[in-house]
PyMOL Python script that loads the backbone (N, CA, C, O; Angstrom):
from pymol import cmd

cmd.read_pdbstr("""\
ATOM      1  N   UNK A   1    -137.953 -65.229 -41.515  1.00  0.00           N
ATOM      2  CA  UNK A   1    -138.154 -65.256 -40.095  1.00  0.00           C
ATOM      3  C   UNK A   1    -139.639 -64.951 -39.841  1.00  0.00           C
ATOM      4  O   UNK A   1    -140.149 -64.062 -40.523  1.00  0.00           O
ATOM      5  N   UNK A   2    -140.315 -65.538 -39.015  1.00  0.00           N
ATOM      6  CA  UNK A   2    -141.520 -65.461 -38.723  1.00  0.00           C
ATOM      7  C   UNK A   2    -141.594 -64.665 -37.744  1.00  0.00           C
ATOM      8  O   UNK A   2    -140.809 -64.524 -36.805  1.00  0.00           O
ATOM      9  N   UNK A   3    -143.009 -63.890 -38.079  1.00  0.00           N
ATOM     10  CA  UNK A   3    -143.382 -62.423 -36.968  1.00  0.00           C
ATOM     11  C   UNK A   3    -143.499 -62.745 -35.576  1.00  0.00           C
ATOM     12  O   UNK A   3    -143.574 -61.868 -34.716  1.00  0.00           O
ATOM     13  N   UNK A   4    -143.529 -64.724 -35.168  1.00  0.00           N
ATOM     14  CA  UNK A   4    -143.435 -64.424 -33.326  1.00  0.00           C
ATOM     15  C   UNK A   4    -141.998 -64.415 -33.356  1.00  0.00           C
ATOM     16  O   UNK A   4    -141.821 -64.053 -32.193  1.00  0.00           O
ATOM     17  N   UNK A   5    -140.848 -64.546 -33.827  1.00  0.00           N
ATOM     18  CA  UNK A   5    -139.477 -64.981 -33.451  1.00  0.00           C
ATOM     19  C   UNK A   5    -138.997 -63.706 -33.783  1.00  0.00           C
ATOM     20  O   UNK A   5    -137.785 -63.561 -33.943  1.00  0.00           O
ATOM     21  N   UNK A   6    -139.702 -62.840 -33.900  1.00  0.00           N
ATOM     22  CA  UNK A   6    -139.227 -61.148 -34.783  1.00  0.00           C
ATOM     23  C   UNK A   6    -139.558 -60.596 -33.302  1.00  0.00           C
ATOM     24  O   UNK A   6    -138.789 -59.803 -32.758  1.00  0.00           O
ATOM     25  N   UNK A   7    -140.587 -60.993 -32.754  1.00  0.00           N
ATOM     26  CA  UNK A   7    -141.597 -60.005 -31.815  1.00  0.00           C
ATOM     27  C   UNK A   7    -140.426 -60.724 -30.693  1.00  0.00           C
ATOM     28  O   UNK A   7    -139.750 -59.960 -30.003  1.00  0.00           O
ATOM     29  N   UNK A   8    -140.289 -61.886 -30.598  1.00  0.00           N
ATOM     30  CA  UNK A   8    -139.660 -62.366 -29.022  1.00  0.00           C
ATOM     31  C   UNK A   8    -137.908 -62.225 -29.323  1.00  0.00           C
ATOM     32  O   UNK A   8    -137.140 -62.853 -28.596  1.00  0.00           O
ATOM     33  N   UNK A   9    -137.411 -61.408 -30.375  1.00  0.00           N
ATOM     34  CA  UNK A   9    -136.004 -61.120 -30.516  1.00  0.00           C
ATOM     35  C   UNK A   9    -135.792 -59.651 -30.279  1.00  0.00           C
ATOM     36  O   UNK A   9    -134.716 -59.056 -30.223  1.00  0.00           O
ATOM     37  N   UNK A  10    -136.769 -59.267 -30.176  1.00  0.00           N
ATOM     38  CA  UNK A  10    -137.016 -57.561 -30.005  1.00  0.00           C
ATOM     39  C   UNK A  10    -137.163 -57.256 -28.391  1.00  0.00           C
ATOM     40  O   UNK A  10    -136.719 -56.400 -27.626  1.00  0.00           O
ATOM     41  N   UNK A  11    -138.078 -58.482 -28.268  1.00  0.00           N
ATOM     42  CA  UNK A  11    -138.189 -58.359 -26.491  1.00  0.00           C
ATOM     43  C   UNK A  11    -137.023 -58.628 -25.642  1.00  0.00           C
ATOM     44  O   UNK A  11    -136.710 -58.155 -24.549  1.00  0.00           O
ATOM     45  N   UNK A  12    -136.301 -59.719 -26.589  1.00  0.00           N
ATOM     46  CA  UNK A  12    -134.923 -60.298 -25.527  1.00  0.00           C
ATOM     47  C   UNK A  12    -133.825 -59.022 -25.980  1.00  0.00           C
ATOM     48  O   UNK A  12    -132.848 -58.974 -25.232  1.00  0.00           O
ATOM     49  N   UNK A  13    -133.839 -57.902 -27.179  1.00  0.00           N
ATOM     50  CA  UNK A  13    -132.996 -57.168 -26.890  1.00  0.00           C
ATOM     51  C   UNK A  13    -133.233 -55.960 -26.192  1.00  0.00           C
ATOM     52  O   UNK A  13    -132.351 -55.191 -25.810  1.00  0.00           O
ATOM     53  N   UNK A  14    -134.884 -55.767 -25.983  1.00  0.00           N
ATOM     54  CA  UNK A  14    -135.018 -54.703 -25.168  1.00  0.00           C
ATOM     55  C   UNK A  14    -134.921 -54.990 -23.685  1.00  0.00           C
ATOM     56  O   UNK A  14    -134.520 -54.075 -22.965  1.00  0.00           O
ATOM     57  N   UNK A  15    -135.280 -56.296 -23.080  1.00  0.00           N
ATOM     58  CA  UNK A  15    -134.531 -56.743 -21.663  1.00  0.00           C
ATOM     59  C   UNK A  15    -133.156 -56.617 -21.346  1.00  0.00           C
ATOM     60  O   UNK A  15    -132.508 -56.384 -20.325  1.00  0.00           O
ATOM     61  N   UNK A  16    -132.832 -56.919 -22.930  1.00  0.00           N
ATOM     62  CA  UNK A  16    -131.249 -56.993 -22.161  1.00  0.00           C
ATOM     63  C   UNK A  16    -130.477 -55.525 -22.068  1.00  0.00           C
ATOM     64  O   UNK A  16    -129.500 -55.225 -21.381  1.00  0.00           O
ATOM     65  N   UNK A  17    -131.325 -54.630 -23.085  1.00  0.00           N
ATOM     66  CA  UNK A  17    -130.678 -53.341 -23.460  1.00  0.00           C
ATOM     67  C   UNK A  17    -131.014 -52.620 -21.713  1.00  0.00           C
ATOM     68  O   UNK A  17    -130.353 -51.678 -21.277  1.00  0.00           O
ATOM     69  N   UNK A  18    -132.394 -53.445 -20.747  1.00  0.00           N
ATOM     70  CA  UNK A  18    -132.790 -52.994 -20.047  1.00  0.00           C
ATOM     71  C   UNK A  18    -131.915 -53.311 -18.808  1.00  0.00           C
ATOM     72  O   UNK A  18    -131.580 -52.658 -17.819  1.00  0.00           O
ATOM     73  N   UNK A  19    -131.712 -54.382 -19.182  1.00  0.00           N
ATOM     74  CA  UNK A  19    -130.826 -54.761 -17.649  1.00  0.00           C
ATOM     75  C   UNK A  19    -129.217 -54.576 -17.475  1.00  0.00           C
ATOM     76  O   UNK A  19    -128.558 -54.764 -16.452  1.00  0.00           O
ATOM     77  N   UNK A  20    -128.644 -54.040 -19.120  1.00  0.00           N
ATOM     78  CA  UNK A  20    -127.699 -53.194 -18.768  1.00  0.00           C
ATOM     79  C   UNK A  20    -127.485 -52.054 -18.457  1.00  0.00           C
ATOM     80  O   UNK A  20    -126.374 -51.583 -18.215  1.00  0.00           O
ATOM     81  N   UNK A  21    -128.752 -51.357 -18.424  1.00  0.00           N
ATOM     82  CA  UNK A  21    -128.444 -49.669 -18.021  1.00  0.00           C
ATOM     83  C   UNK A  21    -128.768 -49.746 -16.698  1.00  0.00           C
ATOM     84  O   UNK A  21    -128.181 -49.025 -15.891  1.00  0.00           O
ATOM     85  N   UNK A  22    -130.252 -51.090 -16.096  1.00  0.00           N
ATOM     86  CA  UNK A  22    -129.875 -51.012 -14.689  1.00  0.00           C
ATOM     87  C   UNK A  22    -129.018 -51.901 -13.787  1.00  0.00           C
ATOM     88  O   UNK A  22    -128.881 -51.379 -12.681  1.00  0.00           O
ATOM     89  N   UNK A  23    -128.381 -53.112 -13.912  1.00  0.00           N
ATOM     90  CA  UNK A  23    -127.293 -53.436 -13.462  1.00  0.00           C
ATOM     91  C   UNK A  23    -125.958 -52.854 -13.354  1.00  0.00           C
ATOM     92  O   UNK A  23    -125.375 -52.409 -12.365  1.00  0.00           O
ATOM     93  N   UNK A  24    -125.490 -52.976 -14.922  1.00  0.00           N
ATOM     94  CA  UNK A  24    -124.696 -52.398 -15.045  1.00  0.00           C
ATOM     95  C   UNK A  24    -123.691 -51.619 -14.073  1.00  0.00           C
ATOM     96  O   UNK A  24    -122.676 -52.196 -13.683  1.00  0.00           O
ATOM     97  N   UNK A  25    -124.026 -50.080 -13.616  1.00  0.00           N
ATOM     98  CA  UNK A  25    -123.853 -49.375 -12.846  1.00  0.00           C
ATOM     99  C   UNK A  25    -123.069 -49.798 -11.521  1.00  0.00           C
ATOM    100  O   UNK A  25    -121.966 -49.407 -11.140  1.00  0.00           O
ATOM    101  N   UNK A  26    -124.007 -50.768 -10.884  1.00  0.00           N
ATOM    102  CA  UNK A  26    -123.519 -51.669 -10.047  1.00  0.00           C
ATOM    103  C   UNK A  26    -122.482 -52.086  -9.552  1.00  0.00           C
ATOM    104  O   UNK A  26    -121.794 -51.909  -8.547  1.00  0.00           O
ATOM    105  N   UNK A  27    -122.507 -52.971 -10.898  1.00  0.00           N
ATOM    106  CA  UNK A  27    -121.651 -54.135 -11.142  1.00  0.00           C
ATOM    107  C   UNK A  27    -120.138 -53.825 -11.275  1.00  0.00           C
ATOM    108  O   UNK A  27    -119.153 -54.534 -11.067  1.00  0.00           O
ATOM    109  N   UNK A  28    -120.324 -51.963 -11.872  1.00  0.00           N
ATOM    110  CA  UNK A  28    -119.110 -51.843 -12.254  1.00  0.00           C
ATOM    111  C   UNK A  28    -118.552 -50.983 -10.925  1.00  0.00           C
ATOM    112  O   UNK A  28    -117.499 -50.345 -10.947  1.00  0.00           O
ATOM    113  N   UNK A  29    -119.327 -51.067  -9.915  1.00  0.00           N
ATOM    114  CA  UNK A  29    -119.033 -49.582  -8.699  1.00  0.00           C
ATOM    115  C   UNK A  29    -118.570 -50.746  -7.923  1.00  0.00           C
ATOM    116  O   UNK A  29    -117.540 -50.507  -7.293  1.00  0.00           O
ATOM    117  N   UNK A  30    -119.125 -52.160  -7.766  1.00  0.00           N
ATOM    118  CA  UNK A  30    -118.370 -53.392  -6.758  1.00  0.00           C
ATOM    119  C   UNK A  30    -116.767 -53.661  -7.584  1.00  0.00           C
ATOM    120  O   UNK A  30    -115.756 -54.090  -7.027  1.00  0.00           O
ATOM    121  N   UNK A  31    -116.877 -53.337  -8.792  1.00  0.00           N
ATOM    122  CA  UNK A  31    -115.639 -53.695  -8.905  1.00  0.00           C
ATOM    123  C   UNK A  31    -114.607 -52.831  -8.881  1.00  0.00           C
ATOM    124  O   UNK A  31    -113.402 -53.035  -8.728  1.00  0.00           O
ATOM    125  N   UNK A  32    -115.214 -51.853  -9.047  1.00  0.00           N
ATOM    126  CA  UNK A  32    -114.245 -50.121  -9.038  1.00  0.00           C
ATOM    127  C   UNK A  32    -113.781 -50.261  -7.363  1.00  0.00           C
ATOM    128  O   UNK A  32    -112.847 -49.650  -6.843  1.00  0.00           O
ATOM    129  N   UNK A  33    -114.589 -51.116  -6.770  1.00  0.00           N
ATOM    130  CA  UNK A  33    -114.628 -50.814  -5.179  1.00  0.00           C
ATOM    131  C   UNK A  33    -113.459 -51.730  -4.537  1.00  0.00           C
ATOM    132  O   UNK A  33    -112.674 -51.377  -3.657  1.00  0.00           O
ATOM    133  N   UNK A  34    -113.516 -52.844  -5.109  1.00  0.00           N
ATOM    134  CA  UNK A  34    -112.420 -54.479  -5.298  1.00  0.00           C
ATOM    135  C   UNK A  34    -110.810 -53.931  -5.525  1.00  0.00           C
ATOM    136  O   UNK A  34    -109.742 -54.258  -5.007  1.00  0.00           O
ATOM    137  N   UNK A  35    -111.221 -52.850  -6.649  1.00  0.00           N
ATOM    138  CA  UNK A  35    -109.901 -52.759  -7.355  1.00  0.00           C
ATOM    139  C   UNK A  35    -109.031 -51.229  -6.436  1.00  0.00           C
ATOM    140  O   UNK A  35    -107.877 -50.825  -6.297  1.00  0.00           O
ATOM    141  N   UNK A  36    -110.190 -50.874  -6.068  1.00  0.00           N
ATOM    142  CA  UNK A  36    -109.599 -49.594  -5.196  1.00  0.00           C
ATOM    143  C   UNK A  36    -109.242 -49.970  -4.040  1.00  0.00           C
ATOM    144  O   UNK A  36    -108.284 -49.384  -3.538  1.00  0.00           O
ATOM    145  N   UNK A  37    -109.867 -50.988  -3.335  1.00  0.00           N
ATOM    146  CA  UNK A  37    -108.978 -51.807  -2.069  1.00  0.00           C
ATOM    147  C   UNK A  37    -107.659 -52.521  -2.376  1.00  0.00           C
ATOM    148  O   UNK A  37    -106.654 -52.495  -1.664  1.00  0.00           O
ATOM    149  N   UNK A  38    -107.831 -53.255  -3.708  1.00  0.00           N
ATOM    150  CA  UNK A  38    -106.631 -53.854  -4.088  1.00  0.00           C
ATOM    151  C   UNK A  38    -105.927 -53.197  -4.200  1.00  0.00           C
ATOM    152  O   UNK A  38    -104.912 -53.734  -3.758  1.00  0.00           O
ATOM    153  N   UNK A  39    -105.600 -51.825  -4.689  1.00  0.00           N
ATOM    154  CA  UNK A  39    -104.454 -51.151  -4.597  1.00  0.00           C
ATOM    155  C   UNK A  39    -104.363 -50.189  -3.379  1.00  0.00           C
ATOM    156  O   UNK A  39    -103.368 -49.466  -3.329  1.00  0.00           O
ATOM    157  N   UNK A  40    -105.161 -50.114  -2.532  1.00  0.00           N
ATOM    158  CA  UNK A  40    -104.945 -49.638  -1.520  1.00  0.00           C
ATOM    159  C   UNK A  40    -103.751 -50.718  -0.569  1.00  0.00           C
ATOM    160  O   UNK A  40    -102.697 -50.575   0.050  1.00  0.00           O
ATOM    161  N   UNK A  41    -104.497 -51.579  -0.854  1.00  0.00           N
ATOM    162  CA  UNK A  41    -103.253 -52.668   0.332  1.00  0.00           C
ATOM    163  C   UNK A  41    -102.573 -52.788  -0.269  1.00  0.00           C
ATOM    164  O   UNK A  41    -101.653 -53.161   0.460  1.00  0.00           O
ATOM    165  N   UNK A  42    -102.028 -52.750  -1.723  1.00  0.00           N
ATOM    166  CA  UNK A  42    -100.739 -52.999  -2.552  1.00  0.00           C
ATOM    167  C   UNK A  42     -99.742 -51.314  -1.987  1.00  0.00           C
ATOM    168  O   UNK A  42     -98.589 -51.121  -1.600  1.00  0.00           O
ATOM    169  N   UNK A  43    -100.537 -50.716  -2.142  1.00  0.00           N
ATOM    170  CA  UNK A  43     -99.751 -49.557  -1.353  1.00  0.00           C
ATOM    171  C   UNK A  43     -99.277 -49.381  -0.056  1.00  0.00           C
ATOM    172  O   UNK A  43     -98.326 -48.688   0.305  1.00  0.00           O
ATOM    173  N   UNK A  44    -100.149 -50.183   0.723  1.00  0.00           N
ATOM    174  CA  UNK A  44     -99.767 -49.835   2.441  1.00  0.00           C
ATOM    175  C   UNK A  44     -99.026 -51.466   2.379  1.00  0.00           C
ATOM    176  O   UNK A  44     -98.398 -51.723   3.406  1.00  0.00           O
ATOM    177  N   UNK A  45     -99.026 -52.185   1.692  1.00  0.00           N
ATOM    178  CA  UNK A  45     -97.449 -53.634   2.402  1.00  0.00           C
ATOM    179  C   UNK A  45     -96.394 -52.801   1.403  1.00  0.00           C
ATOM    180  O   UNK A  45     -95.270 -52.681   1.892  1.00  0.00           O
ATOM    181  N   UNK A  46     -96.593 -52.183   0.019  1.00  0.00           N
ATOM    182  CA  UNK A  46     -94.955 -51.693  -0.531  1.00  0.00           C
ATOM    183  C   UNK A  46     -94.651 -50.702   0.473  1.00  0.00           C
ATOM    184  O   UNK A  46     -93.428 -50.567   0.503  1.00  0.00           O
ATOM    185  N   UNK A  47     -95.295 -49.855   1.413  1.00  0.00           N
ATOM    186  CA  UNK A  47     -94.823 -48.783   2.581  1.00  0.00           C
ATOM    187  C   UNK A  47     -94.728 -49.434   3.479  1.00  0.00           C
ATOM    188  O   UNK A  47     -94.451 -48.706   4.432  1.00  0.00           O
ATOM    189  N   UNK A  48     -94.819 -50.792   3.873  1.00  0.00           N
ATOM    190  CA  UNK A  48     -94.764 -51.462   4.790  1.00  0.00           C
ATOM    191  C   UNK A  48     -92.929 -52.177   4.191  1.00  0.00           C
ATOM    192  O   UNK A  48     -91.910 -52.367   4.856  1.00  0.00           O
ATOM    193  N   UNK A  49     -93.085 -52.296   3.374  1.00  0.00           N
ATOM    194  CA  UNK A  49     -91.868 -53.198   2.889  1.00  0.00           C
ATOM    195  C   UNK A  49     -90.437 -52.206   3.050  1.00  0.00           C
ATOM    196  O   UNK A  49     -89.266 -52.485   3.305  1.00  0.00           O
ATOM    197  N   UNK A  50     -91.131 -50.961   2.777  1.00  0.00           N
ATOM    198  CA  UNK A  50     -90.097 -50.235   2.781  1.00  0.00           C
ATOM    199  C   UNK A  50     -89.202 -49.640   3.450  1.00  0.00           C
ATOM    200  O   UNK A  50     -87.982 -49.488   3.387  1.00  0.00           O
ATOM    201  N   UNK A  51     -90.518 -49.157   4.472  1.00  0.00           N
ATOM    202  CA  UNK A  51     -89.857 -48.769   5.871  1.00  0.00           C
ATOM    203  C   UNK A  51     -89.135 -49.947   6.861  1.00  0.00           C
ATOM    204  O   UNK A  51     -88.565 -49.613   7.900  1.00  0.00           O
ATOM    205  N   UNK A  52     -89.246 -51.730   6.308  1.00  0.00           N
ATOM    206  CA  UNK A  52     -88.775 -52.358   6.710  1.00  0.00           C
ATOM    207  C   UNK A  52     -87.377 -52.836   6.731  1.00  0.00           C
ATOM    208  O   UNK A  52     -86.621 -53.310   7.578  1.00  0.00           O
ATOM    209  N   UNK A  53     -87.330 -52.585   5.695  1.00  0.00           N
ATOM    210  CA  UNK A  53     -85.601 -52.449   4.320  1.00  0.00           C
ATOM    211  C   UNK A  53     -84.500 -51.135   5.080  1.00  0.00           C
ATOM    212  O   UNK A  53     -83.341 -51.185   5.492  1.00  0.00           O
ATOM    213  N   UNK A  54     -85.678 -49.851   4.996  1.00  0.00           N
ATOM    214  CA  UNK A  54     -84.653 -48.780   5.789  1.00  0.00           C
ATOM    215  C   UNK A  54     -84.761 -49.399   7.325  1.00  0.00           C
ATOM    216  O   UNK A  54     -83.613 -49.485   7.760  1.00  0.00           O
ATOM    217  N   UNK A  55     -85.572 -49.785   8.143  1.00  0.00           N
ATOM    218  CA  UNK A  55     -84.909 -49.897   9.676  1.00  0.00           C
ATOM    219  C   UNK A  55     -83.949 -50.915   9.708  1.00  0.00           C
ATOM    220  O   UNK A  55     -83.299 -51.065  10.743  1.00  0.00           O
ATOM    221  N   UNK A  56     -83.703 -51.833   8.481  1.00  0.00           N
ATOM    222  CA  UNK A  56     -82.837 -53.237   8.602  1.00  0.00           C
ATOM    223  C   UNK A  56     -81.322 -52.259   8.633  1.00  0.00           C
ATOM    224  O   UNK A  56     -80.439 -52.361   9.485  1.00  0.00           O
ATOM    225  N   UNK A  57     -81.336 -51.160   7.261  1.00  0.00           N
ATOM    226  CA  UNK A  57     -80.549 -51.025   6.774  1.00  0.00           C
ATOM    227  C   UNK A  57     -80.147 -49.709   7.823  1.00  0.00           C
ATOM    228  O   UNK A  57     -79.001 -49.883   8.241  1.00  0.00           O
ATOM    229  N   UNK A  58     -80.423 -49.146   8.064  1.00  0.00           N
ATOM    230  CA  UNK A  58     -80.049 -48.170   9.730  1.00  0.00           C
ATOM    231  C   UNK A  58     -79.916 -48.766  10.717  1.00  0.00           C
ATOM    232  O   UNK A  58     -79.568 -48.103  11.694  1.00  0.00           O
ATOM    233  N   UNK A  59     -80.093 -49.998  10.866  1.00  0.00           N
ATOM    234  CA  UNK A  59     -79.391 -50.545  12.277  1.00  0.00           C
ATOM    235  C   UNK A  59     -78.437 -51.211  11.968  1.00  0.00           C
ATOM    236  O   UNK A  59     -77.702 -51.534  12.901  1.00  0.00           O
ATOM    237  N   UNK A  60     -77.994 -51.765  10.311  1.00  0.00           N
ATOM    238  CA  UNK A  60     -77.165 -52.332   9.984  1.00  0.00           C
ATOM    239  C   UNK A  60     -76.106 -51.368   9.524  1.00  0.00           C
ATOM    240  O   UNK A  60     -75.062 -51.776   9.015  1.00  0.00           O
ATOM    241  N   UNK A  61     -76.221 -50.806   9.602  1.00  0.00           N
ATOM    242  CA  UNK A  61     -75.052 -48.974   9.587  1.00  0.00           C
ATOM    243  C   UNK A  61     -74.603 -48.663  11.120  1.00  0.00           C
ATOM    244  O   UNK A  61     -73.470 -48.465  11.559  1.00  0.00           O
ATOM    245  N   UNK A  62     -75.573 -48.680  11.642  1.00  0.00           N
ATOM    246  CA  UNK A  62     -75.409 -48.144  12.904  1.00  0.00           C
ATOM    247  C   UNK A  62     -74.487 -49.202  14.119  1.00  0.00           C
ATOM    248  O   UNK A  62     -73.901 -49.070  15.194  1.00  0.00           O
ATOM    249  N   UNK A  63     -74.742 -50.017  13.367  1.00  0.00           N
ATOM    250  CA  UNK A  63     -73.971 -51.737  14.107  1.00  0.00           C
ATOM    251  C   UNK A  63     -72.508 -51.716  13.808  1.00  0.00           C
ATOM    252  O   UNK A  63     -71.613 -51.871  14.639  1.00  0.00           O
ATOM    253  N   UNK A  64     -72.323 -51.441  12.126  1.00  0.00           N
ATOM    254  CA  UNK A  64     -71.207 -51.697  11.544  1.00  0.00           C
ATOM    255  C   UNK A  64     -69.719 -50.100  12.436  1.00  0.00           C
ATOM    256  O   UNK A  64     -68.554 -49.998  12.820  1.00  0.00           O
ATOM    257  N   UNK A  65     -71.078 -49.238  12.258  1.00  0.00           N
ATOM    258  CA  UNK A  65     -70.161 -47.626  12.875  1.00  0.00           C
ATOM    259  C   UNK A  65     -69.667 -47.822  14.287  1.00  0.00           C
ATOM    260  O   UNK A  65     -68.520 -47.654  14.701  1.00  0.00           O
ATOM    261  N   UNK A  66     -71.229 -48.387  15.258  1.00  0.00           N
ATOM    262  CA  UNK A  66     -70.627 -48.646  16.451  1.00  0.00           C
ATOM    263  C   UNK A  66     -69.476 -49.240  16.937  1.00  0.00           C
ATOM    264  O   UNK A  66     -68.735 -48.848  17.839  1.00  0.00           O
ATOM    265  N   UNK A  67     -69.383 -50.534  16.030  1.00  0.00           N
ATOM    266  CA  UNK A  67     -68.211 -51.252  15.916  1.00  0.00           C
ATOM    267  C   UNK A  67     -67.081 -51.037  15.425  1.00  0.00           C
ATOM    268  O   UNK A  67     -66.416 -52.068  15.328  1.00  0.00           O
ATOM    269  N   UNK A  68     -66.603 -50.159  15.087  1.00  0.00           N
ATOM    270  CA  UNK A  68     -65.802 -49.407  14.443  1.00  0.00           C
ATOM    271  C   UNK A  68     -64.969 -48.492  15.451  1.00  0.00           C
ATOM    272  O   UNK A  68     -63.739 -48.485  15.479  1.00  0.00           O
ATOM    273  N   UNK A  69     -65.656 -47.847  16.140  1.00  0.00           N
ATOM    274  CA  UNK A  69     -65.527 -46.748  16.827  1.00  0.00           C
ATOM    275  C   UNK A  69     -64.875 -47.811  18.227  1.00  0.00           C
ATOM    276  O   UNK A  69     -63.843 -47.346  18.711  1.00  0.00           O
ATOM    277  N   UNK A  70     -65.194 -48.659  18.645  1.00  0.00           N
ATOM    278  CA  UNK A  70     -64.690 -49.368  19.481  1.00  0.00           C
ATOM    279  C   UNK A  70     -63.287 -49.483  19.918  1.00  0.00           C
ATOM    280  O   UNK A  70     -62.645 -50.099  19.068  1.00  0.00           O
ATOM    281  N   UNK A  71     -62.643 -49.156  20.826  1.00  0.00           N
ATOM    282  CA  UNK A  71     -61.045 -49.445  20.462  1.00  0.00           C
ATOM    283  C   UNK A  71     -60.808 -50.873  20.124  1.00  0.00           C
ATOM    284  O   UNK A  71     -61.665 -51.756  20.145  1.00  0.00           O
ATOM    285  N   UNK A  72     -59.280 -51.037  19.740  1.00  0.00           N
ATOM    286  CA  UNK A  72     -59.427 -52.141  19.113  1.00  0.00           C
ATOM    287  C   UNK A  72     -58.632 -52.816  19.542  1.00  0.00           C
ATOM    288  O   UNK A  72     -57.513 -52.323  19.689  1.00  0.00           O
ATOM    289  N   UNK A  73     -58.826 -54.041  19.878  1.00  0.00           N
ATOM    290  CA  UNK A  73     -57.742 -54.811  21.115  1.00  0.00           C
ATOM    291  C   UNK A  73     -56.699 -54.374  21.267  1.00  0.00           C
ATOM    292  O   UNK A  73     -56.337 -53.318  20.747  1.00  0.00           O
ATOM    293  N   UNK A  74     -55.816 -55.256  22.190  1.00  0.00           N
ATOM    294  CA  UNK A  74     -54.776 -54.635  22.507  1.00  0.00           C
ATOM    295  C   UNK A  74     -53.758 -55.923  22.171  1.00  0.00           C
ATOM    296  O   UNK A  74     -54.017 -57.049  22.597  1.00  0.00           O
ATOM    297  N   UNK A  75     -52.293 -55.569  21.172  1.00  0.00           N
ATOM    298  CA  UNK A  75     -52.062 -56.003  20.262  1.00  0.00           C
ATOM    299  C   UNK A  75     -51.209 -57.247  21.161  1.00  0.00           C
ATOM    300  O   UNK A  75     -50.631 -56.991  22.218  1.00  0.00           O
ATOM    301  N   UNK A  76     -51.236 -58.283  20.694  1.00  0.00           N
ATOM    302  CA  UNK A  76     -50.626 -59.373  21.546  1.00  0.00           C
ATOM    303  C   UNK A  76     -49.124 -60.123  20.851  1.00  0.00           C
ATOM    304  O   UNK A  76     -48.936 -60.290  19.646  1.00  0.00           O
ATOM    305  N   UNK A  77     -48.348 -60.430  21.746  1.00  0.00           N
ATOM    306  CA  UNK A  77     -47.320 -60.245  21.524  1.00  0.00           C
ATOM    307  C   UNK A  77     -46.802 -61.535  20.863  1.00  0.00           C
ATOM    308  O   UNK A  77     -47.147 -62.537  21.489  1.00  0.00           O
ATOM    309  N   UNK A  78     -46.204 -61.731  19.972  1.00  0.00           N
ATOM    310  CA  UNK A  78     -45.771 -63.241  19.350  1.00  0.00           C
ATOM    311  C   UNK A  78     -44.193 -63.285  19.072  1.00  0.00           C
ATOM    312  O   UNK A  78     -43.462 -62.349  18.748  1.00  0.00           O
ATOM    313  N   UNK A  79     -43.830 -64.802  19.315  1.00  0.00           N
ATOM    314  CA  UNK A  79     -42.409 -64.941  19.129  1.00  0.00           C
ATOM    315  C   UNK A  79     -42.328 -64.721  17.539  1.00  0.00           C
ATOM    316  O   UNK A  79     -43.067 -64.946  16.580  1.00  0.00           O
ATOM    317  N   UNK A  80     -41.085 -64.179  17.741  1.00  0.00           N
ATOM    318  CA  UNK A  80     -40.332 -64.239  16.431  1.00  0.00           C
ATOM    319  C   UNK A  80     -40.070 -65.534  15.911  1.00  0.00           C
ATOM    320  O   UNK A  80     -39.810 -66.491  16.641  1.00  0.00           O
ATOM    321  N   UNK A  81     -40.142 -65.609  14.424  1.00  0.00           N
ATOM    322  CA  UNK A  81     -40.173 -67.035  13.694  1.00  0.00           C
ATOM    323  C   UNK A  81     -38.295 -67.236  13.750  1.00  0.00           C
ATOM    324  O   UNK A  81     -37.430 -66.408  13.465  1.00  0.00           O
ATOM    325  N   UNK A  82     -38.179 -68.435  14.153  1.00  0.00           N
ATOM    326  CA  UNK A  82     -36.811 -69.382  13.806  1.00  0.00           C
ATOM    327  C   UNK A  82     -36.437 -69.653  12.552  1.00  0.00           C
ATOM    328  O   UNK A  82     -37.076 -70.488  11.910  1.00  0.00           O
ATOM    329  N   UNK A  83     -35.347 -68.998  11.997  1.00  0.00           N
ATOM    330  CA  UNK A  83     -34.719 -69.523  10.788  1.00  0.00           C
ATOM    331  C   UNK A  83     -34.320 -70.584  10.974  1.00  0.00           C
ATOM    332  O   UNK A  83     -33.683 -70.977  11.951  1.00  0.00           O
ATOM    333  N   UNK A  84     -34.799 -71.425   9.645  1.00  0.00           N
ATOM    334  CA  UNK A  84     -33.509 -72.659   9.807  1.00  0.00           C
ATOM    335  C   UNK A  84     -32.630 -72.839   8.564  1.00  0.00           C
ATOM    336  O   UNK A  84     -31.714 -73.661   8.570  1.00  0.00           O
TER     337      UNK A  84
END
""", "prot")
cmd.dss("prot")
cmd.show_as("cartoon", "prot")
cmd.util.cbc("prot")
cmd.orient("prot")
């Protein structure tokens, strides 16, 4: 290997050694930032989902009880069946 391709392989790893300690940082705080919203809203629609499931399921209790409690017609009168 020749001493310019020695000298300009030294430079491209000290740029790059350079622009990961200052990017870096960054790069990884936008995504720490992405991923902390992403589970922020993954948390508030599953509490959204949930409390949706219990009001279905308490008015669907509360429907079935009401109805229940109802008196219950009043029994209607039918002929007796004909032997033959």
């Amino acid at each position: 290997m020749n001493p310019l391709r020695r000298q300009a392989l030294g430079t491209g790893a000290v740029a790059g050694a350079a622009c990961a300690a200052c990017c870096a940082p960054p790069i990884l705080a936008a995504l720490g930032v992405t991923l902390g919203l992403a589970v922020l809203a993954g948390v508030v629609a599953g509490i959204a989902v949930a409390v949706a499931v219990a009001v279905i399921g308490v008015t669907a209790v509360s429907a079935r009880r009401s109805r229940a409690r109802r008196d219950p017609p009043p029994p209607v009168a039918v002929a007796a069946p004909r032997r033959r």
